[in-house]
C-alpha positions in Angstrom: 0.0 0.0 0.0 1.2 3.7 -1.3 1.8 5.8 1.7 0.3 9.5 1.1 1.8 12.6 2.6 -1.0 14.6 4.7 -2.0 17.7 2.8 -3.1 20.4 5.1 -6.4 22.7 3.8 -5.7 26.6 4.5 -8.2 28.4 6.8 -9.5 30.0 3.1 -9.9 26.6 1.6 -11.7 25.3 5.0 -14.2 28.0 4.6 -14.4 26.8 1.0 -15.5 23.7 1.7 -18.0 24.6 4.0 -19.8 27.0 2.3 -19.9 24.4 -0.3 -21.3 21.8 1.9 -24.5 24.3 3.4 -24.8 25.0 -0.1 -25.4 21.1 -0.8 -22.6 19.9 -2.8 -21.6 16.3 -1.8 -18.5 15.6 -0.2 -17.1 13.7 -3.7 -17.7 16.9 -5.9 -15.8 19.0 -3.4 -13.5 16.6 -2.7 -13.0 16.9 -6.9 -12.4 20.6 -6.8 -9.6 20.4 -4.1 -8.0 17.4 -6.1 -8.8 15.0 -3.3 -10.8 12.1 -2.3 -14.1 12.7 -0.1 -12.5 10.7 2.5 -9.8 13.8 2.9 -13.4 15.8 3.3 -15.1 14.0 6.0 -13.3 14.2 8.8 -13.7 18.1 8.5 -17.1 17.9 8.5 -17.5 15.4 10.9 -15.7 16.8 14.1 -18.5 19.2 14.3 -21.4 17.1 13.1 -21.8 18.8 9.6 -22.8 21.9 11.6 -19.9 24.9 10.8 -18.3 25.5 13.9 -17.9 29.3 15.1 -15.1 31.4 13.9 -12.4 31.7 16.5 -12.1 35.0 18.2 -9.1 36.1 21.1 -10.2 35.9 24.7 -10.0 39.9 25.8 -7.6 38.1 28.6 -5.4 37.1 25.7 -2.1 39.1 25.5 -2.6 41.7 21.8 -0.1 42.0 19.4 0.8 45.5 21.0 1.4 43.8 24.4 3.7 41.2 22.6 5.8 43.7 21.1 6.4 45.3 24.4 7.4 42.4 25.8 10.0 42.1 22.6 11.1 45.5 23.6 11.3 44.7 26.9 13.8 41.4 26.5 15.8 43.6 23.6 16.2 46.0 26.5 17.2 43.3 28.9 13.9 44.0 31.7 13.0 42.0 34.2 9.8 40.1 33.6 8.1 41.9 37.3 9.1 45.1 35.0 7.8 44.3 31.6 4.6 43.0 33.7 4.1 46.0 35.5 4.2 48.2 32.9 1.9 46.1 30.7 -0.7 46.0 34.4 -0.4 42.3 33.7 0.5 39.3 35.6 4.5 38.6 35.9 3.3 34.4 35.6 1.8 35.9 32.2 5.2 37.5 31.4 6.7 34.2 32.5 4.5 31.6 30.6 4.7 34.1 27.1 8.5 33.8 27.2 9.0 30.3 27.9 6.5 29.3 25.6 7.9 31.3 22.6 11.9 30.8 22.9 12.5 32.1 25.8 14.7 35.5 26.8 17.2 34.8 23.8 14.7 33.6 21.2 11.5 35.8 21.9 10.0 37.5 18.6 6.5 39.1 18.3 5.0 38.2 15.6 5.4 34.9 15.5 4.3 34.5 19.0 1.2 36.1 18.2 0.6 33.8 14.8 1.8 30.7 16.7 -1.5 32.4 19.5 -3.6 31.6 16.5 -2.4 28.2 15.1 
């Protein structure tokens, strides 16, 4: 048996596919336009029951992109996280858990914390 690479869909081309499934289409003819078989289709419907599942939005606790670029400027600037914290009226544990889940005091960029927030 052929062993087949996973193909990830984009967040566009899951939107795709369910707007084509309210619309009707079957799970073959859209696994057709995407070049796959409906098989590569159904587990996208599935985990939510064929019902499209809300659109993701950021908890207002969640650290902003703004917030995240202080804390860059803060570690460029060589700040203590109970400094960075204060100044940002946030928790120094949030400071704490935002560094050591994104590389750290050495490693610690911005923007890809913030799209790694979203993955």
């Amino acid at each position: 048996m052929k062993r087949r690479t996973r193909l990830y869909l984009s967040a566009k081309q899951r939107a795709d596919i369910w707007d084509r499934w309210q619309r009707g289409e079957s799970m073959s003819s859209i696994g057709r336009l995407f070049e796959r078989e409906s098989s590569s289709i159904y587990p996208l419907l599935q985990l939510s029951g064929g019902i499209r599942p809300p659109t993701r939005t950021r908890s207002r606790v969640a650290l902003s992109l703004s917030e995240r670029e202080e804390i860059s400027r803060g570690v460029a600037s060589q700040q203590s996280m109970r400094c960075m914290a204060r100044r940002l009226k946030r928790s120094p544990s949030t400071i704490s858990r935002e560094l050591q889940r994104n590389g750290g005091y050495d490693g610690y960029r911005a923007a890809p914390s913030e799209q790694a927030a979203w993955d």
